[in-house]
N, C-alpha and C positions, 0 to 999 in steps of 0.2 A: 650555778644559778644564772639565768639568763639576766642581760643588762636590764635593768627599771629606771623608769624616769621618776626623778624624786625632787622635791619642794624644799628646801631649807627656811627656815625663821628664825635668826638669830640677830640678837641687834648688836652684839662684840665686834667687830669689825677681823681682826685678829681670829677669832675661833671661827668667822664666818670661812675666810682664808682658808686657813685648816681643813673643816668640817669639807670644803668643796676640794682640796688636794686628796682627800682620802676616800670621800667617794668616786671621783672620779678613778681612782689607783685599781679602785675595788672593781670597773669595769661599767659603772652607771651613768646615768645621762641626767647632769643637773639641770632645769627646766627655769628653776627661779631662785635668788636670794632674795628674802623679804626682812624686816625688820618689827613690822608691826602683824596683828591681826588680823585685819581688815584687808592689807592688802594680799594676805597669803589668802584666803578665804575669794576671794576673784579672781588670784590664781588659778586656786583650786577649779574655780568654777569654768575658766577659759583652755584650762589645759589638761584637767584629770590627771593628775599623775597617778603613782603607783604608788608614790608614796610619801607623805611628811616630816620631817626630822622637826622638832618644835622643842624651842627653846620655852619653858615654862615663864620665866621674867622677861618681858617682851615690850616693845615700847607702845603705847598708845592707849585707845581705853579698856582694851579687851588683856588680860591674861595667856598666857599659852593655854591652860587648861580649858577657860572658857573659850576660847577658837578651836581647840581641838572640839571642844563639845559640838560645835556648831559642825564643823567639816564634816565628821560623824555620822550627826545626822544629817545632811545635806546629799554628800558624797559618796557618806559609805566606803571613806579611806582609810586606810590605817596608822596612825599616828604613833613617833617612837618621842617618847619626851626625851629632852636633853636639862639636865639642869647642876650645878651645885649644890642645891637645897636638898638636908636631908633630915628636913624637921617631919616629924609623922604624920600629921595634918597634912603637908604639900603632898607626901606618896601619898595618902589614903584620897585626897581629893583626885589626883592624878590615876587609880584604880579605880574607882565610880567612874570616869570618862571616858571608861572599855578603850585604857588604850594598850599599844601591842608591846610595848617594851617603856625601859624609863634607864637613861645611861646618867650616872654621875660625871663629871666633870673633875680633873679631866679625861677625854675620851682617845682611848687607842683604837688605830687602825682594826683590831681583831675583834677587839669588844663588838665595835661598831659593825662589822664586817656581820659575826652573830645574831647581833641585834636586828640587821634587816632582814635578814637569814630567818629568821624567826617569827618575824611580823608579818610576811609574806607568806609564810607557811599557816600561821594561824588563820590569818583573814581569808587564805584560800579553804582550809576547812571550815569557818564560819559559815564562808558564802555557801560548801554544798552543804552544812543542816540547815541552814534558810531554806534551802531549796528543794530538800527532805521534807523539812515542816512543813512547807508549802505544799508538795504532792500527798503528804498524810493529810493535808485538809480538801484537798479536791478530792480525793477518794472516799474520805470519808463523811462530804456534804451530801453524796451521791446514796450512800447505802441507805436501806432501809431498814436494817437495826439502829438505836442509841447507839450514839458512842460519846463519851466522856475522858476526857484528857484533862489526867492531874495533875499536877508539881503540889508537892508538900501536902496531899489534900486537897488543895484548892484548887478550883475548877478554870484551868484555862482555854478549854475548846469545849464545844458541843455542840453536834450537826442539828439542823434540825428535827428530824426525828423524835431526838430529845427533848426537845420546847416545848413538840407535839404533845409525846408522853404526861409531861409533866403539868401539861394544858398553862404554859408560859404566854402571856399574854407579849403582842410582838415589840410593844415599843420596853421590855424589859428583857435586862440579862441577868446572866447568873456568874457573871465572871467575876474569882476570884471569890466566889459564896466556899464555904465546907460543902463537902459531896454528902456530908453527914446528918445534914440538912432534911434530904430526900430521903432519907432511910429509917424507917421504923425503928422503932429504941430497943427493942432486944435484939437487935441486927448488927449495933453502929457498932460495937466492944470486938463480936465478927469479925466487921469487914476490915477495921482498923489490922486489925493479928493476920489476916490473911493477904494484906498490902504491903504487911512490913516483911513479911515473908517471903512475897514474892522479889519484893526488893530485895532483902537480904541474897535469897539465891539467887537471882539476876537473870533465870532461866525458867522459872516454876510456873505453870500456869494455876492460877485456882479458880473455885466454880463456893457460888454462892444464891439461893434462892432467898428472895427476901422481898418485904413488900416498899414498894414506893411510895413515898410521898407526894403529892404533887401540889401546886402552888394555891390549888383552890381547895386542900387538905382533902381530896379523895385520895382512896387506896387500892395501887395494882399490884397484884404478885406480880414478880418478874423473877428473871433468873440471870445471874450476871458473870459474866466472863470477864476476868481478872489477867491482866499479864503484864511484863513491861515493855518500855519501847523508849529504847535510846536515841535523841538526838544530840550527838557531840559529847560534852561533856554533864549532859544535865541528863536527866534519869526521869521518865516521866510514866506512868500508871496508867494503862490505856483501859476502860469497862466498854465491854459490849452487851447491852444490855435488851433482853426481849421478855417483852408480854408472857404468861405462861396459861395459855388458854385450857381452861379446864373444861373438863367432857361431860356434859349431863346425861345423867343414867337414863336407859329408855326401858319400860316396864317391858 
């Protein structure tokens, strides 16, 4: 692994010692000891590192966690907590603050070694499904089918097209509504068996005609294409969905 510049925040004086003999052993380039939140957090913001080692009990008014939260969002770093505390509360607040690793105390050279090993690896596949996500949504602001982007059911993307369809007035969204919403009632029991199926097989596309709903309760058949579409480690249910123009008989 190539050398990274990294942040330490420990207010021990003793483990700070340490923590900088073994990263630097391991080949990295220490940028800063800090003690407090506050001052790691200006850090961060003066020098970018690669990466922050953060002590969860920290001195000052901020927590390790809640500085980690901030750097996070701010930075967009990766943070490996370091701590003693192995009350469940502390880990589970410490996993809500998407951070990349979490080392008990005390910490060896190899642990550690792993642990950036690892944080650097994750945050570099995060960054490309960010950047996945990202081109699935410019490609599909563009088309002129619906498209619908699930998790769980719930509607987390939809191009325009869709708003169109469903005559969405614009200062309203639908994020985070049921998809189930839009879907006529002898359709929803469907499309629900035909999602978890394509989830289950991971590979299956399915095809479904059904009518929509829309927000000013008019009705369009459509016809909908059903498939998945992985970013990272989440699992997301991609509809493409079109209008089904039916053909009047001509005598």
């Amino acid at each position: 692994m190539d050398s990274k510049h990294i942040i330490i925040v420990e207010d021990d004086r003793m483990l700070r010692t340490i923590f900088q003999m073994f990263i630097r052993k391991l080949g990295h380039i220490i940028l800063g000891v800090y003690s407090n939140g506050a001052d790691a957090i200006e850090a961060c913001e003066a020098h970018r590192p690669d990466l922050v080692m953060m002590d969860i009990h920290i001195q000052g008014d901020m927590d390790g966690i809640q500085t980690a939260a901030i750097i996070k969002q701010k930075f967009n770093l990766p943070v490996v907590f370091l701590s003693s505390d192995v009350e469940e509360t502390t880990l589970q607040m410490a996993i809500e603050t998407n951070s990349y690793g979490y080392l008990l105390k005390p910490v060896n050279i190899s642990t550690l070694d792993l642990a950036i090993e690892h944080a650097f690896i994750r945050h570099r596949y995060e960054s490309d499904m960010n950047k996945l996500y990202s081109y699935f949504q410019k490609i599909n602001d563009e088309s002129a089918d619906a498209v619908v982007l699930l998790n769980n059911n719930l509607i987390s993307y939809t191009n325009t097209t869709f708003s169109s369809l469903i005559e969405l007035e614009k200062e309203k969204n639908v994020q985070n509504m049921e998809i189930f919403k839009f879907i006529s009632e002898p359709n929803i029991a469907i499309l629900k068996e035909k999602i978890n199926y394509v989830l289950k097989n991971k590979i299956r596309i399915e095809y479904l005609d059904t009518i929509l709903l829309t927000s000013k309760n008019n009705q369009i058949m459509v016809s909908i294409v059903i498939m998945l579409i992985d970013f990272g480690e989440k699992n997301y249910i991609k509809l493409v969905i079109k209008p089904i123009v039916l053909e009047e008989n001509g005598e």
